[in-house]
C-alpha positions in Angstrom: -0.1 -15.2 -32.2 -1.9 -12.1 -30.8 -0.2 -10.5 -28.0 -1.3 -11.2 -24.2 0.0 -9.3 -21.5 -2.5 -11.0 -18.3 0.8 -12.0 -17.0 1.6 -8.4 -16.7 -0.9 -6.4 -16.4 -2.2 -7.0 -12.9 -6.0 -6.6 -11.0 -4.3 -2.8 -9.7 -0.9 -2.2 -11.2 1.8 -3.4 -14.1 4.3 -5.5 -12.8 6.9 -8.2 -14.4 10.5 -9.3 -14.6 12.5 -6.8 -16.8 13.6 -7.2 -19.7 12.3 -10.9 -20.0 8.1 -9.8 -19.8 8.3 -6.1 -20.6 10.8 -3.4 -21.7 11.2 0.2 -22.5 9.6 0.3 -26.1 6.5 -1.5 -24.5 6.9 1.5 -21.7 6.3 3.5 -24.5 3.3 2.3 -26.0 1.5 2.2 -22.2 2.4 5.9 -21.9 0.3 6.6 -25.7 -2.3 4.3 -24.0 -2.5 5.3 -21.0 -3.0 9.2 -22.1 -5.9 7.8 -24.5 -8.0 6.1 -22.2 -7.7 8.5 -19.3 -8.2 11.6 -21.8 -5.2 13.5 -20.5 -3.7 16.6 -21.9 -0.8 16.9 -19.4 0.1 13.7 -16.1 3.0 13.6 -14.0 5.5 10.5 -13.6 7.5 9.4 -10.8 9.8 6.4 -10.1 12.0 4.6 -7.8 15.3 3.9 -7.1 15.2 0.1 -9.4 17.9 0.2 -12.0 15.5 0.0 -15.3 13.0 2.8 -13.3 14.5 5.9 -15.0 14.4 4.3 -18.5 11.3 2.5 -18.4 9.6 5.9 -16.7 11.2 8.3 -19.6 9.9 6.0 -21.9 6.2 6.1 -20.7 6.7 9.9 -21.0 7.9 9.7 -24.9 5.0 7.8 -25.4 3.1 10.2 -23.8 4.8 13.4 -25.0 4.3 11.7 -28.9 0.1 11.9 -28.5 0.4 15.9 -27.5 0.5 15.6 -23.8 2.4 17.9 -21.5 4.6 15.5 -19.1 5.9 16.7 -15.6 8.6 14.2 -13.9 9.4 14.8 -10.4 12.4 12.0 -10.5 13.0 10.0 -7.4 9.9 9.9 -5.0 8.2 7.4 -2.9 5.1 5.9 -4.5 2.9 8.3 -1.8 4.7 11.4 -3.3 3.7 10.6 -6.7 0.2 10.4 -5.3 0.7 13.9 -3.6 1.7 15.0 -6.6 -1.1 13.9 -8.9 -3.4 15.4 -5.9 -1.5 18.7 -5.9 -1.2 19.3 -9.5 -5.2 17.6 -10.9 -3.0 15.2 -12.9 -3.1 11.9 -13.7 -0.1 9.9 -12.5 2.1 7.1 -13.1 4.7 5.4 -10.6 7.4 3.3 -12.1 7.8 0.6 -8.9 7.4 -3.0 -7.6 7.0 -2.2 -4.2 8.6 -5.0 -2.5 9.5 -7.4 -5.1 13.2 -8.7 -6.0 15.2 -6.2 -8.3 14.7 -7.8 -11.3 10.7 -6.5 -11.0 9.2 -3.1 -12.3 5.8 -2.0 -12.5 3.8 0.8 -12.8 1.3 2.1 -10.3 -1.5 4.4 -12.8 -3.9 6.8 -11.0 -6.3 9.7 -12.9 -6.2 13.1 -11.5 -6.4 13.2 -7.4 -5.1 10.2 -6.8 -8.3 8.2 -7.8 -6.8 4.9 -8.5 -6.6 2.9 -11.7 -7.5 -0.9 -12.1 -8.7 -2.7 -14.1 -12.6 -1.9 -13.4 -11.1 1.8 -14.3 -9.6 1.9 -17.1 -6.6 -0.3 -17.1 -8.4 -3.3 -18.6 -8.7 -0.8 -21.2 -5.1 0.2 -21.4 -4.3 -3.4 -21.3 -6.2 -3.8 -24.8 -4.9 -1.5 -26.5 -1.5 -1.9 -25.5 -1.8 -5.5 -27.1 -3.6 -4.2 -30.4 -0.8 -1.8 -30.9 1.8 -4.7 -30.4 -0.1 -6.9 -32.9 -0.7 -4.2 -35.2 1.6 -0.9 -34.8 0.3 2.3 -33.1 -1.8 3.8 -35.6 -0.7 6.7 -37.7 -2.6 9.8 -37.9 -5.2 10.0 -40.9 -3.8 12.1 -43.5 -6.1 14.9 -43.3 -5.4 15.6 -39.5 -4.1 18.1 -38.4 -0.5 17.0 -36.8 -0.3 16.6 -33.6 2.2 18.7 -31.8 4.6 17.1 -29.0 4.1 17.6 -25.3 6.7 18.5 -23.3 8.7 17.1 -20.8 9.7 19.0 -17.8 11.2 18.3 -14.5 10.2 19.5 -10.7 11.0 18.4 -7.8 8.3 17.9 -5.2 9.6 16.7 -2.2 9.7 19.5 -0.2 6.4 20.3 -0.9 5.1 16.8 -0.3 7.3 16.7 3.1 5.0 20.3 4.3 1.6 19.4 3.1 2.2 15.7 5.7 3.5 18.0 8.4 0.7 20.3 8.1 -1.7 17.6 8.8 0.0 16.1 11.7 0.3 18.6 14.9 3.9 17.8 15.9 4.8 20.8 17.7 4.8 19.6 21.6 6.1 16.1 20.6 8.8 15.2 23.3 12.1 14.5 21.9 12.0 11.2 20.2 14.6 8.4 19.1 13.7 6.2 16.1 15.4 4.0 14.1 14.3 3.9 10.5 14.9 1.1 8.2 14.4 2.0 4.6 15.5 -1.1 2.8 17.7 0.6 0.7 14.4 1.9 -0.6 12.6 5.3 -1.6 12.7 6.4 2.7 15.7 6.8 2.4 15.1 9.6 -0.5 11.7 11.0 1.4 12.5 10.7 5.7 15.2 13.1 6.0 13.4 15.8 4.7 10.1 14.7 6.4 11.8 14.6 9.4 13.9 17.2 9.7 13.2 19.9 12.4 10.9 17.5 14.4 12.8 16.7 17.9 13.8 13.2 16.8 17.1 11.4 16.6 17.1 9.4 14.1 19.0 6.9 13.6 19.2 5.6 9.5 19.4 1.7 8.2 20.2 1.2 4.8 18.8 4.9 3.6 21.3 4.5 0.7 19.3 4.6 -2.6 19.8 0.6 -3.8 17.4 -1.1 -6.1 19.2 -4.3 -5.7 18.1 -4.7 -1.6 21.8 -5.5 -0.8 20.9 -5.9 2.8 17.1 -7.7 2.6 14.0 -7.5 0.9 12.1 -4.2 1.3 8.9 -5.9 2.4 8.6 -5.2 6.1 5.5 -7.9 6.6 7.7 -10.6 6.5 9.3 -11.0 9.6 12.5 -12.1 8.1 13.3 -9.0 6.6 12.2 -6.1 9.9 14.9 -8.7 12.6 18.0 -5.9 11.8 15.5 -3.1 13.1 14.1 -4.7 15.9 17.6 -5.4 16.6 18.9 -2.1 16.3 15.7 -0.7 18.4 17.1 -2.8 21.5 21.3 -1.7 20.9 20.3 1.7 21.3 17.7 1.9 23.5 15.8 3.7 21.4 11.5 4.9 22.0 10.3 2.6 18.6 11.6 1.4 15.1 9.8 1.9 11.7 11.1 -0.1 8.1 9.3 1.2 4.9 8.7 -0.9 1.9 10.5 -0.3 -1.2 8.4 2.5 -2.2 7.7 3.5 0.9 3.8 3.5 0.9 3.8 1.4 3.8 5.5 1.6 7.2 5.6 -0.8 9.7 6.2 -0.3 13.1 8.2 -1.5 16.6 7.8 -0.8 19.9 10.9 0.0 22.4 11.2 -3.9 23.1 11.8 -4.4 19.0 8.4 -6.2 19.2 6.5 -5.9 16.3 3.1 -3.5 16.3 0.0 -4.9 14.2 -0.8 -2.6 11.6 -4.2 -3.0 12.8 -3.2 -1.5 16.7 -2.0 0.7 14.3 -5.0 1.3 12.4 -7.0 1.7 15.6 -4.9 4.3 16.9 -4.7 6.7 14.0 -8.5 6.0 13.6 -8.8 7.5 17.2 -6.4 10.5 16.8 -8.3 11.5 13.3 -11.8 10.7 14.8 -10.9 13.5 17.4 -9.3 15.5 14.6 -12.9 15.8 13.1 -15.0 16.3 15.9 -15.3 12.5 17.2 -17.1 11.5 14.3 -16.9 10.0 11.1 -16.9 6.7 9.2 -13.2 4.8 8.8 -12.7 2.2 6.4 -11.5 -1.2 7.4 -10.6 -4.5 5.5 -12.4 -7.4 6.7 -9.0 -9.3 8.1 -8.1 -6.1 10.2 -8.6 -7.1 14.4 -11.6 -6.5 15.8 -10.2 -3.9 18.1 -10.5 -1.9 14.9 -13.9 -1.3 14.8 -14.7 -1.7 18.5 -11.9 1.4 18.6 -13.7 3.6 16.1 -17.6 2.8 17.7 -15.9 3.8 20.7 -14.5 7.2 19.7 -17.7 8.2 17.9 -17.3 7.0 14.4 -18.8 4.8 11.9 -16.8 1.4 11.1 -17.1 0.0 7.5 -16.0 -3.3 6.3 -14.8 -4.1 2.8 -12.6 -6.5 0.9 -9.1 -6.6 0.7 -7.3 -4.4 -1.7 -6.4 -1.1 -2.4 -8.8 -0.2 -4.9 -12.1 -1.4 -3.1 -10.9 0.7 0.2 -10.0 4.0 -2.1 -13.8 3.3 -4.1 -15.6 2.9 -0.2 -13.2 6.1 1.0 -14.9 7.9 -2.5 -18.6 6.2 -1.4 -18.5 7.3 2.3 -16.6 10.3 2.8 -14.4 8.1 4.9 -11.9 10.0 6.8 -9.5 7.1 7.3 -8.8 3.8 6.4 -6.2 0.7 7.4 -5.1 -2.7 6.3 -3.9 -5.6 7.1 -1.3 -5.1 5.2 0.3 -1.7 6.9 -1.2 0.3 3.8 -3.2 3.5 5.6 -5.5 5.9 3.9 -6.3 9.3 4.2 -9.1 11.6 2.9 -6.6 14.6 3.4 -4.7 12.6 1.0 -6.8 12.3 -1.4 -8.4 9.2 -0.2 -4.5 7.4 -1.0 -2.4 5.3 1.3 1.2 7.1 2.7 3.0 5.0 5.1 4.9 8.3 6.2 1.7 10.2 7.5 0.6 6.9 9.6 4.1 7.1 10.7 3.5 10.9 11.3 0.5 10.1 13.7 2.8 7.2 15.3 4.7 9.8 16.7 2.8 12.7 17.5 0.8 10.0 19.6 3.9 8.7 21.4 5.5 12.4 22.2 2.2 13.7 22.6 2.5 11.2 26.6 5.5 9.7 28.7 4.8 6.4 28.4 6.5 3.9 26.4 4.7 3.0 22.8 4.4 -0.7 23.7 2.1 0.7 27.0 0.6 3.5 24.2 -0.6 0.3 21.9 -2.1 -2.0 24.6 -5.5 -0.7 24.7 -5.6 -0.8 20.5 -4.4 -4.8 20.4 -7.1 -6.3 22.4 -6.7 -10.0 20.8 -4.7 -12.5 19.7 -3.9 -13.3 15.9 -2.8 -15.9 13.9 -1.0 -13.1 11.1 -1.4 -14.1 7.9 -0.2 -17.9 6.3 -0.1 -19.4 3.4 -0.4 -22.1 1.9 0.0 -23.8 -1.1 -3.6 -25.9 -2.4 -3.9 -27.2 -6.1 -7.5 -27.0 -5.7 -8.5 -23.5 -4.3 -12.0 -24.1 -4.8 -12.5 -27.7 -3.1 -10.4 -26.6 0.1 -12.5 -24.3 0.4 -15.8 -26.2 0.1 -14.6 -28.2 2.9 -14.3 -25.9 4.9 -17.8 -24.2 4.2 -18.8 -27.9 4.8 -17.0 -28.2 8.3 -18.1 -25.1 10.1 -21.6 -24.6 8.4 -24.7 -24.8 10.7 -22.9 -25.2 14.2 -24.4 -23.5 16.7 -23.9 -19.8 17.1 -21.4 -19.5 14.2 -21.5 -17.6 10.5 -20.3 -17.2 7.3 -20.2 -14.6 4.9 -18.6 -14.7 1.2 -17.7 -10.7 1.0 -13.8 -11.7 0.1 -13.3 -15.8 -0.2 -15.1 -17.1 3.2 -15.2 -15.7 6.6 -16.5 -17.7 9.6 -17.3 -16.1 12.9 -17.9 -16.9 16.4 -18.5 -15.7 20.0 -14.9 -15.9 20.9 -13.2 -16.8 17.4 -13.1 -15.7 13.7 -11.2 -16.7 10.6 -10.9 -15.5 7.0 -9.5 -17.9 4.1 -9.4 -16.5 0.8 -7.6 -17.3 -2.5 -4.6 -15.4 -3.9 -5.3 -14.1 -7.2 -2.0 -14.4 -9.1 -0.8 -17.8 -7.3 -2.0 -21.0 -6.2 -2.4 -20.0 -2.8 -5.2 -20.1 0.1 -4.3 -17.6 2.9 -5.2 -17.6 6.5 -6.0 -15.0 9.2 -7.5 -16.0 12.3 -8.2 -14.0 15.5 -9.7 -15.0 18.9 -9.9 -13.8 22.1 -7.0 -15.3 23.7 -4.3 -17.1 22.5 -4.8 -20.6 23.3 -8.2 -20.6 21.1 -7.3 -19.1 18.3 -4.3 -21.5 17.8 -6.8 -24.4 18.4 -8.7 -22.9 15.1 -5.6 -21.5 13.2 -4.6 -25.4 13.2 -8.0 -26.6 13.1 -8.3 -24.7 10.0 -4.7 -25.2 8.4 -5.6 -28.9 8.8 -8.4 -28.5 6.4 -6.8 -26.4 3.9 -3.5 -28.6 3.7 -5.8 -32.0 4.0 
């Protein structure tokens, strides 16, 4: 039987249970791949603070070291400092992190030099391949009359003070009003990266869970689910502090809380860095904006002068329309935020950055700060469990099509709009899932169509 690794290898990343789907000798042979189809003679490697990420990550770098290429790892980092890194140095990278799943998980994130991201319509389809044909077949030898091929080496630096001053320098802090935050890390990589960010800015912080702890002793590192962000907005309210913000597991995202311990939407969040880096370049500009992001996020960016574009979910089509446009900034859904200062990638901790050099920047209180950037109400994102994606939704194409005043477009599984409403369902692509977002003008219609719709899909 030939070896498959679709289960593994994923539309963006590598990720699986360890050691039941993949291991360190398999590490190894994605390192030699990876380094073949990218062409590199020298990439940098990162990882988090998981319990198999320092084996599985020195592995990649044997396997990359064995084919002649240099190796640089910079240890411990957040998933956006292995990206700052990559940018920094021209390298490719890799990251050695599954991001919020359970501990059991790792994965690797793979980008060429500058951050430019790569999935599988960029070479890891390709890395996928050959990563199989060497597991049916052994890696091949070198042909006897070649010349051998010298070893890379593998050296270690440490980037994070670097990382912390190119953020800082993008971000005008200096007549911020003395702040207090509390910062949930998750026992994840902000833990490693926010003291050092932070310090000297005229903050108090006060730390949850910044102890380095791939097992998530205290909750999941996934701040979208509101289960796992109830500590902080706890927290937030006992001391009285001016906002809360939780990191993911590898700290590429943030997610925010005003001074009530109410959650922000990452797309008032969205809007509001939009404006501040809209004025950063002149007041114009085009930002980049999934298609389930509020529509306060475009109406924002017209607003201050820029150029709204729409694209699908996923971090790969926002960094290729970032690439296309010259975007300067870009937001999700999903609390990811990109920057063309940062190489067109996505760091939580500069959108946390512009958080609070927009909150210390005035005297009013965040919640007041976000108002006019959360004009709508939203349904958040729900899923549900369908064993027919495809027929669901049919009947809902069938249900909505050709009433008066309303559309539908197909750009990422089907969105319907109307005067006062719109919804997005679309499939998952790893599970048997159909998820919902829905948005209307006030609060009462949109959960007349959020259920109007959820009765469809769970018909």
């Amino acid at each position: 039987m030939s070896a498959d690794l679709s289960q593994l290898v994923k539309a963006y990343d590598v990720r699986g249970v360890v050691p039941d789907q993949w291991d360190e000798p398999l590490a190894e042979l994605f390192g030699a791949a990876f380094v073949q189809v990218t062409g590199a003679d020298a990439i940098v490697i990162g990882h988090d603070m998981r319990p198999s990420s320092p084996g599985l990550s020195r592995a990649f770098a044997r396997g990359a070291a064995a084919r002649g290429v240099d190796v640089t790892e910079i240890g411990l980092c957040s998933t956006d400092q292995l990206y700052y890194a990559s940018g920094a140095f021209g390298l490719p990278g890799a990251m050695f992190t599954a991001s919020h799943n359970p501990a059991q998980y790792n994965g690797i994130k793979m980008c060429r030099a500058g951050a430019a991201p790569v999935g599988q319509d960029t070479g890891l389809t390709e890395i996928r391949e050959l990563t199989e044909t060497w597991l049916d077949e052994g890696a091949p030898e070198p042909e006897p009359e070649a010349e051998p091929v010298t070893p890379g080496t593998i050296t270690q630096r440490d980037t994070l003070e670097d990382y912390a001053a190119h953020l800082l320098s993008l971000v005008d802090l200096t007549s911020v009003r003395p702040l207090k935050v509390v910062v949930d890390a998750g026992n994840g990589m902000g833990g490693h990266t926010v003291p050092t960010v932070f310090a000297g800015l005229p903050l108090t912080v006060v730390p949850m869970y910044f102890e380095l702890d791939g097992t998530f002793p205290n909750h999941e590192a996934n701040p979208l689910d509101p289960a796992n962000i109830v500590d902080l907005q706890k927290r937030v309210r006992e001391e009285n502090a001016d906002l809360g913000i939780a990191f993911d597991g590898d700290a590429d995202r943030c997610f925010v809380v005003d001074e009530n311990g109410d959650p922000v939407s990452p797309s008032a969040i969205t809007a509001l860095v939009a404006s501040r880096e809209l004025a950063r370049n002149g007041g114009s500009g085009t930002v980049i904006h999934n298609l389930i992001t509020s529509w306060s996020v475009p109406e924002v960016v017209r607003e201050q002068g820029g150029t709204p574009v729409r694209t699908r979910v996923g971090h790969s089509f926002i960094k290729a329309e970032m690439a296309r446009t010259g975007a300067i900034f870009g937001g999700e859904h999903s609390a990811h935020y990109y920057f063309k200062d940062f190489w067109n990638a996505d760091t939580g901790m500069l959108a946390a950055l512009h958080v609070l050099a927009a909150l210390g920047g005035q005297d009013g209180p965040l919640s007041a700060l976000v108002a006019q950037y959360d004009r709508y109400a939203g349904s958040g994102e729900i899923n549900s469990t369908v064993t027919d994606q495809t027929a669901r939704l049919a009947a809902i194409r069938t249900t909505y099509e050709g009433q008066e005043g309303v559309t539908l477009d197909d750009l990422d599984g089907l969105t319907v709009t109307a005067t006062d409403w719109w919804f997005n369902v679309r499939p998952s692509n790893t599970e048997p899932l159909l998820r919902l977002n829905a948005e209307a003008r006030d609060g009462a219609t949109m959960e007349k169509i959020r259920d109007e719709v959820l009765g469809i899909i769970r018909a």
